[in-house]
C-alpha positions as CSV (number, residue, x, y, z in Angstrom):
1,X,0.0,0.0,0.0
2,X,1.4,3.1,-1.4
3,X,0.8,5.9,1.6
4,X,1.6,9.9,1.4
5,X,0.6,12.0,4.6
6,X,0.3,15.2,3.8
7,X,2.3,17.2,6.6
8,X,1.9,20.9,7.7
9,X,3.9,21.8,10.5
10,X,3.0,24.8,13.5
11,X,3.2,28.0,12.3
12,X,6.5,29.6,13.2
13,X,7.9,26.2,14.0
14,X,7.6,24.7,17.1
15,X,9.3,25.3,20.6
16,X,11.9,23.0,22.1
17,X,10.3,19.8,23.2
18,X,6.6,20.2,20.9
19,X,6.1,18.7,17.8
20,X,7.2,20.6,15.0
21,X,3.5,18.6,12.8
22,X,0.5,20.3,13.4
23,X,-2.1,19.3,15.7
24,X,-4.0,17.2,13.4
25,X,-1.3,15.6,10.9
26,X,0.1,14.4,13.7
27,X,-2.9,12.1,13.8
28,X,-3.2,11.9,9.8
29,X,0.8,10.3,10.4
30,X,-0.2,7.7,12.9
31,X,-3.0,6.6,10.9
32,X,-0.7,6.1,7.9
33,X,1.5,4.2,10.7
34,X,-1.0,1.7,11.6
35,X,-2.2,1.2,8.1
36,X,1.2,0.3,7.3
37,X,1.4,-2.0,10.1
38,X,-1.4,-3.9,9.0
39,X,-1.0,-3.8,5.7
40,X,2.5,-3.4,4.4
41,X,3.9,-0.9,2.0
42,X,5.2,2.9,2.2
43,X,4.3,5.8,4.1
44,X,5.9,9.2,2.2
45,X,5.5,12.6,4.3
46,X,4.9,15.4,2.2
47,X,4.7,19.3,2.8
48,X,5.1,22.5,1.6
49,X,6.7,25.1,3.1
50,X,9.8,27.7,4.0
51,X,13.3,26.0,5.5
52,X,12.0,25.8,8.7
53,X,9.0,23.0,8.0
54,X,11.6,20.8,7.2
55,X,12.0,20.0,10.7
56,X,8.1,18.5,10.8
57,X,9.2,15.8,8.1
58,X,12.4,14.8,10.3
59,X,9.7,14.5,12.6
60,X,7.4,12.2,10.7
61,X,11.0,9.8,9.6
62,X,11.6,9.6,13.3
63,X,8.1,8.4,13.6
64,X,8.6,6.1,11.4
65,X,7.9,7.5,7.6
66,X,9.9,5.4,4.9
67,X,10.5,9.1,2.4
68,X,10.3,12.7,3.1
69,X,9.7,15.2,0.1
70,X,9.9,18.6,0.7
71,X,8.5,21.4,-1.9
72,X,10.2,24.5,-1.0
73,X,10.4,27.5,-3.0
74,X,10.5,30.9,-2.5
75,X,7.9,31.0,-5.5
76,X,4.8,29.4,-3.2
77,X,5.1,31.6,-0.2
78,X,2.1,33.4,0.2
79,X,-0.1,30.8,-1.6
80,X,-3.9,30.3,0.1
81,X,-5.1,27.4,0.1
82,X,-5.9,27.0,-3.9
83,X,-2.0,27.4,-4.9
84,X,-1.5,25.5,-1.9
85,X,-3.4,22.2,-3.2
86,X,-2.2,23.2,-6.5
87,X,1.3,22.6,-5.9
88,X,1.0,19.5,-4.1
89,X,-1.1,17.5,-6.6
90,X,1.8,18.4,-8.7
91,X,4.4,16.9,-5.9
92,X,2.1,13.8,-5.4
93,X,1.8,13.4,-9.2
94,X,5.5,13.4,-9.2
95,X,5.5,11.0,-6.6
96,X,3.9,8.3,-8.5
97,X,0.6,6.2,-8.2
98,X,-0.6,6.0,-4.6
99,X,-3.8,4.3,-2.6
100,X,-4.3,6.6,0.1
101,X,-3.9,10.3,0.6
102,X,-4.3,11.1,4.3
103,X,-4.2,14.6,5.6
104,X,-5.6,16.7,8.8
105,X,-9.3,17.8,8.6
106,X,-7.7,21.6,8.7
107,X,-5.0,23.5,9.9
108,X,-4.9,24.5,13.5
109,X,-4.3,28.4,12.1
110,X,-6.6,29.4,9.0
111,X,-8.9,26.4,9.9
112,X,-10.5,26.7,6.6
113,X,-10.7,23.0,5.7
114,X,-10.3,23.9,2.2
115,X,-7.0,22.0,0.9
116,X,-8.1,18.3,1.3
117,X,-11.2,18.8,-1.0
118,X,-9.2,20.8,-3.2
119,X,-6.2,18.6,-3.5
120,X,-8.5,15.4,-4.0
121,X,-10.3,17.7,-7.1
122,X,-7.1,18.5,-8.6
123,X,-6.0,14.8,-8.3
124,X,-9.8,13.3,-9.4
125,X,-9.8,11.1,-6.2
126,X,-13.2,11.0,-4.0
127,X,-12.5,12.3,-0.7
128,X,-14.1,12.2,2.8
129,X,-13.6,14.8,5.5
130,X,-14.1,14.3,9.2
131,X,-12.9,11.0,9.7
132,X,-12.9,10.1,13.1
133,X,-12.4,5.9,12.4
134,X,-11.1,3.9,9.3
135,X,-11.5,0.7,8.9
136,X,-10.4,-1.4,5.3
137,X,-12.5,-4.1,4.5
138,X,-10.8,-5.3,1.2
139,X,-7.8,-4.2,-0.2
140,X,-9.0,-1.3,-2.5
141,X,-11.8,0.1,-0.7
142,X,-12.0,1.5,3.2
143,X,-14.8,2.2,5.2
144,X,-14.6,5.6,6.9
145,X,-16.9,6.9,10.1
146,X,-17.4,10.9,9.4
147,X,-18.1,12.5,12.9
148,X,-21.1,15.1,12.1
149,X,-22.4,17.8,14.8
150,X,-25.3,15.1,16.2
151,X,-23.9,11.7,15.4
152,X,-21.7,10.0,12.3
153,X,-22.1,8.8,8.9
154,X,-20.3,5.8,7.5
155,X,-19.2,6.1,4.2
156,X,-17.2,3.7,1.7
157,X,-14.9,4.5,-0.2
158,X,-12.5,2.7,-2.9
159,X,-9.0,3.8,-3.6
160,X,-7.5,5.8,-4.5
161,X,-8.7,8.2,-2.2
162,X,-7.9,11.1,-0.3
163,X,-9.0,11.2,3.4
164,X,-8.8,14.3,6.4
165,X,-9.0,13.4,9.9
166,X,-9.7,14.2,13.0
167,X,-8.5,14.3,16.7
168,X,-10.5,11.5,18.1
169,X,-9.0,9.1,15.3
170,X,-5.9,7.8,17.5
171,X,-3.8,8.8,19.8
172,X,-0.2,9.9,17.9
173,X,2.9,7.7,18.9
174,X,6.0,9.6,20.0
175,X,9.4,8.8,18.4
176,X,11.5,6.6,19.8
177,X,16.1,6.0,20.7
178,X,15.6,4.0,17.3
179,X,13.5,5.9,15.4
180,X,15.6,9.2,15.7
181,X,18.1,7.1,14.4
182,X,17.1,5.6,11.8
183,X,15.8,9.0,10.5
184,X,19.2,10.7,10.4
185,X,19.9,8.0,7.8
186,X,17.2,9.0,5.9
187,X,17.5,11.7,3.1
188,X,14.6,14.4,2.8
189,X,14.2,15.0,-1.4
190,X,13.9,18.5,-2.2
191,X,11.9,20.1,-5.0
192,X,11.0,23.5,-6.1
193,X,8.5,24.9,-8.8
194,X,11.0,23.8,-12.2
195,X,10.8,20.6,-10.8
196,X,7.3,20.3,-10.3
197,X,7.0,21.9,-13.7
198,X,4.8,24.7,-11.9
199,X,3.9,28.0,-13.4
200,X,5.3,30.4,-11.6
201,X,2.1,32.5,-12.4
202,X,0.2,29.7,-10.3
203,X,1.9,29.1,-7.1
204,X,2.2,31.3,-4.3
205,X,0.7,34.9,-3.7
206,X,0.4,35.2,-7.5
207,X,-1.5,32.4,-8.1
208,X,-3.4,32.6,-5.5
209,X,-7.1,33.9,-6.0
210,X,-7.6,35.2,-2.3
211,X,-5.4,37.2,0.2
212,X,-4.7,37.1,3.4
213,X,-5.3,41.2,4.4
214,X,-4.8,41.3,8.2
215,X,-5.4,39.0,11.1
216,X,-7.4,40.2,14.1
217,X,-7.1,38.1,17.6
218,X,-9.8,38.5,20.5
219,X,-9.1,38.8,23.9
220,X,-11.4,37.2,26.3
221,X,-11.0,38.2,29.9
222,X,-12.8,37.1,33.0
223,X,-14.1,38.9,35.0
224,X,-13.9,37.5,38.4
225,X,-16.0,38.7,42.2
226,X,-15.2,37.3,45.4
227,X,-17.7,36.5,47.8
228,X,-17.0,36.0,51.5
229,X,-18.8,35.1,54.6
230,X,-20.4,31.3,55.1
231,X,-20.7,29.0,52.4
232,X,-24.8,29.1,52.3
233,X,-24.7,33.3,52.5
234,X,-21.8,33.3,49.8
235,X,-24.0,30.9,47.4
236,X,-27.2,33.2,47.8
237,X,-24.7,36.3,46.8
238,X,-23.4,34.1,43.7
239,X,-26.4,33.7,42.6
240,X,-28.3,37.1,43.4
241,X,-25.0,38.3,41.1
242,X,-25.7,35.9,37.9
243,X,-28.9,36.9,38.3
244,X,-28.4,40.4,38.2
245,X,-25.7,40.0,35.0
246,X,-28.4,37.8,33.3
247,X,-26.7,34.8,33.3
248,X,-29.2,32.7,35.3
């Protein structure tokens, strides 16, 4: 079974002693993992990215990837998430013929959920979003358990296919004396947009049909009362006061 995990690593990169994967590839990689496990075959780690994200693929060899590939140009910075799924179907097309195309449900930054789909229409594979289970019940189809607001749908699915999961799917492994090892022996391939044979008119900020114009944070504060005297009194004046804020 031909496996590629589609790796995006924490903005910034991470700090000492964190993963360097985002929140949910981390999951997307140990579901590739156990697939290989059970099935046999390769598990290739692919991302996209500035220097610094090369440290979330020595990440994903240490816990326990066969390849890394690495498509770093200064061409896709900027990209949203259209030139983003662009120029990995054109890494994974590069890559060769694969069965499974696992990724996180969305990033844990712009949380859009938008590169899976796309990356499964540019490669014409179905696609299923949500997964919270996976389970294979011949060798070119899977069944996959979507979590939805009030419940779950199971859907089935034959490969190739490209599938974005969730937290509750597994619980990530952590890398291992031997693992770290073995990944200094393995090389990370590099490629950039001549390689991919990308249009530099269609990666990155240029080819990107949205752009990111500002980025607001909220603050949320507490707002926080103390009330004194004997438990029953001070329960009487918590309450009188949620009351009074309209909270009760």
């Amino acid at each position: 079974m031909e496996l590629i995990v589609c790796v995006r690593r924490v903005r910034d990169g991470a700090e000492p002693g964190r993963s360097a994967i985002g929140p949910l590839e981390r999951h997307a990689l140990e579901e590739a993992l156990r697939l290989k496990e059970r099935f046999g075959g390769r598990v290739t780690a692919l991302t996209m990215g500035s220097p610094p994200a090369g440290r979330a693929l020595e990440e994903a060899l240490a816990a326990g990837a066969d390849r890394a590939v690495f498509l770093c140009d200064e061409r896709f910075a900027g990209a949203d998430t259209l030139a983003t799924a662009r120029t990995l179907s054109h890494g994974i097309r590069r890559l060769g013929p694969f069965d499974l195309l696992l990724c996180g449900n969305e990033s844990a930054t712009g949380a859009t959920g938008q590169v899976g789909p796309q990356l499964a229409e540019f490669l014409g594979v179905p696609c299923v979003t949500h997964v919270r289970r996976l389970e294979a019940p011949a060798p070119d189809r899977l069944l996959a358990e979507r979590a939805l607001e009030h419940g779950h749908m199971r859907v089935e699915v034959r490969l190739p296919a490209l599938v974005a999961v969730v937290k509750g799917i597994n619980a990530p492994r952590l890398p291992t004396v031997w693992g770290i090892m073995a990944a200094a022996g393995k090389e990370i391939t590099v490629w950039n947009a001549e390689d991919l044979g990308l249009d530099p008119g269609l990666v990155g900020l240029e080819g990107s049909p949205t752009r990111l114009v500002r980025e607001l944070t909220k603050e949320f504060g507490r707002r926080k009362e103390i009330f004194s005297g004997p438990p029953e009194e001070a329960v009487k004046k918590a309450v009188a006061r949620l009351k009074e804020l309209g909270v009760l």
